[in-house]
C-alpha positions in Angstrom: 13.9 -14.1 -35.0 10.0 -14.4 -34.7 10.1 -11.8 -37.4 12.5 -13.7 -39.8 10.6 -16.9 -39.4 6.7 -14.4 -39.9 5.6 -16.1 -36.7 3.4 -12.9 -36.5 1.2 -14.4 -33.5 4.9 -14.7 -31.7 5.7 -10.8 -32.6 2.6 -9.9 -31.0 2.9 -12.0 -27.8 6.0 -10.5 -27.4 5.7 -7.0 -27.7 3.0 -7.4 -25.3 5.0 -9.4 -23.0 7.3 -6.5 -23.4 5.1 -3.6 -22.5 4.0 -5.3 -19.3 7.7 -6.2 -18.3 8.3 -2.4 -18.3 4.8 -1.1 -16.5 5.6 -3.9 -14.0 9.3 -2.5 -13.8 8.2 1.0 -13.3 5.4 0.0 -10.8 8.7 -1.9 -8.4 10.3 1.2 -8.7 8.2 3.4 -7.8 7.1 1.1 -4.7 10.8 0.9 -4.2 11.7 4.5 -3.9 8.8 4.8 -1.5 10.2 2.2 0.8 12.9 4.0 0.2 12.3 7.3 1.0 10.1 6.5 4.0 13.2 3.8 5.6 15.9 7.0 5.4 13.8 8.9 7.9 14.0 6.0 10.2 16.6 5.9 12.6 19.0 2.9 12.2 19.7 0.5 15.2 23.4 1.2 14.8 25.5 3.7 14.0 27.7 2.3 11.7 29.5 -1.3 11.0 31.8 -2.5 13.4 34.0 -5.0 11.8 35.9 -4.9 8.4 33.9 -7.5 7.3 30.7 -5.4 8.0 32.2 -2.2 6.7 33.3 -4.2 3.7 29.4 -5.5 3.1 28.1 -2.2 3.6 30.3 -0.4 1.0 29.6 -3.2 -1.4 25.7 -3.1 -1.0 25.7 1.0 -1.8 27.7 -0.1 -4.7 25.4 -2.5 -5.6 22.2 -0.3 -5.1 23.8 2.8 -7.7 24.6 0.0 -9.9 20.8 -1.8 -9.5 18.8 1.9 -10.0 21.0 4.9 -10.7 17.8 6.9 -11.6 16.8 6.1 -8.4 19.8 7.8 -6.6 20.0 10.9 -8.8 16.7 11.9 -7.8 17.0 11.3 -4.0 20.6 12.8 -3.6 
């Protein structure tokens, strides 16, 4: 639209705005999949969920987390 309307000053700010989205983006995940990789060789305080509601949570946040990075998964499975 910024384009259309040769609001070039507006392009610019936001291709820049644009490139620092995606460092920023690849800077989370890369913090992220350390976290990650260092919390898997942790031992967990439980074995597993206990009620249907907990097994229910625990199936929807692995879900959730394939969904939210599915690079992320590829590389560590």
């Amino acid at each position: 639209m910024a384009n259309a309307l040769k609001m070039s000053e507006v392009v610019d700010l936001l291709k820049k705005n644009l490139v620092e989205e995606e460092n920023t983006a690849k800077k989370v995940l890369a913090v992220g999949q350390a976290i990650l990789t260092q919390s898997a060789g942790e031992p967990g305080s439980r074995k597993g969920p206990k009620s249907g509601k907990e097994k229910y949570s625990d199936k929807k946040s692995k879900e959730d987390e394939k969904k939210a990075a599915p690079d992320l998964h590829k590389r560590t499975a």
